[in-house]
N, C-alpha and C positions, 0 to 999 in steps of 0.2 A: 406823051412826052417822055424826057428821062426816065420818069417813076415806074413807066414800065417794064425798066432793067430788073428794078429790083427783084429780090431772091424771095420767097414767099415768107411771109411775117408771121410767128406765133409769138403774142404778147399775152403772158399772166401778171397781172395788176393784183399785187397782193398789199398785206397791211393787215391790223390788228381790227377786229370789228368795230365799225363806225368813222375807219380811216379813208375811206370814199368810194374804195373799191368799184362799187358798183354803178354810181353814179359817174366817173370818170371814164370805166370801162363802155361805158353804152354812149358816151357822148361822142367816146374816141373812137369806136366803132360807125355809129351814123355819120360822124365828120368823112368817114374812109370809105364809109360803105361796106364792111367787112362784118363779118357774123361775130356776134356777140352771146358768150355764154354766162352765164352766172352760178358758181358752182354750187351753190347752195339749193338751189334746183334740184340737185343731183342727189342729196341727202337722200339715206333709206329713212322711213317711218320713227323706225327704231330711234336712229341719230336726232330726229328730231324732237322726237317724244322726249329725247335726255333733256337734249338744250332748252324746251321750254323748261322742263324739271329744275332747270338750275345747275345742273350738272355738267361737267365739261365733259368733253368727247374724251377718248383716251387713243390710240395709237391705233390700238384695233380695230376702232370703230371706223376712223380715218382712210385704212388700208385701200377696201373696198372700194372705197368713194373717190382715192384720191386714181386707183386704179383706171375708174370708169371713166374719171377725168382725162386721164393720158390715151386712154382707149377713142374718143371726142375727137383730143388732137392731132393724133396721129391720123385716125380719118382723114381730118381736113386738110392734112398734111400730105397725104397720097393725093387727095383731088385737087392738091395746089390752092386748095381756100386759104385767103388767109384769115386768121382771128384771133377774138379777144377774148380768154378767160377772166374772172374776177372769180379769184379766189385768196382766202388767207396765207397759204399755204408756210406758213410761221417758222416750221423747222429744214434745216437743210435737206434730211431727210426725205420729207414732204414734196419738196422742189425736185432728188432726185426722182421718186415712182413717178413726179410728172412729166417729166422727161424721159425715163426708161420700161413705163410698168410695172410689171411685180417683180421684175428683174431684178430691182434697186433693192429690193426688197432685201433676198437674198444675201445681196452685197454688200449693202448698206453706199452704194456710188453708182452714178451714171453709167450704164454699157456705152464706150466707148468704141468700139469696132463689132463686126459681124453681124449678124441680119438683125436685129434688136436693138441698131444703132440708136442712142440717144437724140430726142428731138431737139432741135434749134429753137432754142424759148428764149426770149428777152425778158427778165422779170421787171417791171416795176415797183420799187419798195415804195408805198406811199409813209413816210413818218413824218410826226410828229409829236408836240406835249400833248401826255396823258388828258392834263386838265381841258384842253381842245376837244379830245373825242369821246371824253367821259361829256360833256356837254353836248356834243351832237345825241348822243346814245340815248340822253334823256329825254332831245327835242323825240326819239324816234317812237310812235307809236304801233305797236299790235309786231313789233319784231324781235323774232325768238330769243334773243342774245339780249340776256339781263343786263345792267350795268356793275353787276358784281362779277359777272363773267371776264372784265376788262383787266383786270387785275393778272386773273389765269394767263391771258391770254399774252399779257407782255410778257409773263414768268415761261410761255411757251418762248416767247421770238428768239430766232436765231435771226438776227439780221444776215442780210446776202453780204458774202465777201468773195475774193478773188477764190477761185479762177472762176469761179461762177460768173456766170452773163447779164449784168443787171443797172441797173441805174437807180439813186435813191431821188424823189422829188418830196418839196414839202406841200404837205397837206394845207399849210398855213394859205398857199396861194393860191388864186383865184382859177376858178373851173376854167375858163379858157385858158388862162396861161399853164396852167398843169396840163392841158391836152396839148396846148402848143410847142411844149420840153418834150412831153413824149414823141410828139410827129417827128421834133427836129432831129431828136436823133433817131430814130426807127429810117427818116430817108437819109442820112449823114452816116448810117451804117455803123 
């Protein structure tokens, strides 16, 4: 039907750890049928070795990772897959290397023209209150993200703003209706 017009989908489903990320991202995926990544996967050894330490990642550590991230999407982006990251990706900066690689890097903004063109990502901001996901974080067992980490991790957020490509949903709402906000506008364009 219609849905066939559409132009091919990269959705990063970000948020502060514990803000649904990953379970949202896979549901919204199997609902679409579309590949699903989870960016934490992606961690070097190193990073993760921090995070169970306690310790938060820093900028450098991120580079790498958020590199190999854009490296994924752009793939799936030449072979017209479309898909779903779940990642935090907190700071503006962050959202640009996922979008441009290590270009952003240099620039600190999306490549905008010439062969390194920035990719078409939709972000999803999942937010909500602290006091919500500092409680999920507790239910969550044997997962490397302390709940003292939660703290860093809002002191990290740069919420998405204009002209960035994004939409905010509340985490407060229930899993089908968070997936059913995201479809409406991902085909509402």
């Amino acid at each position: 039907g219609a849905a066939g017009v559409l132009a091919m989908v990269l959705v990063v489903v970000m948020g502060v750890s514990g803000s649904g990320k990953t379970t949202v991202g896979s549901r919204l995926a199997a609902k679409l049928g579309w590949k699903f990544y989870d960016a934490d996967d992606y961690h070097s050894l190193e990073n993760k070795k921090k995070m169970e330490e306690g310790k938060p990642l820093n900028d450098e550590d991120r580079m790498p990772w958020l590199c190999a991230l854009h490296d994924i999407l752009r793939r799936e982006d030449a072979f017209g897959q479309d898909a779903i990251l779940a990642c935090s990706a907190l700071k503006k900066m962050y959202r640009y290397v996922l979008l441009s690689g290590a270009f952003a890097i240099a620039s600190n903004q999306p490549e905008e023209s010439g062969e390194n063109e920035a990719l078409k990502i939709l972000f999803v901001h999942l937010d909500g209150p602290t006091d919500i996901i500092a409680g999920r974080l507790e239910k969550r067992r044997g997962h490397f993200m302390p709940p003292e980490l939660l703290k860093s991790q809002f002191d990290t957020l740069e919420p998405p703003s204009a002209p960035e490509n994004f939409i905010t949903v509340s985490l407060e709402k229930s899993l089908p209706e968070i997936v059913l906000e995201i479809e409406s506008v991902i085909f509402q364009g």
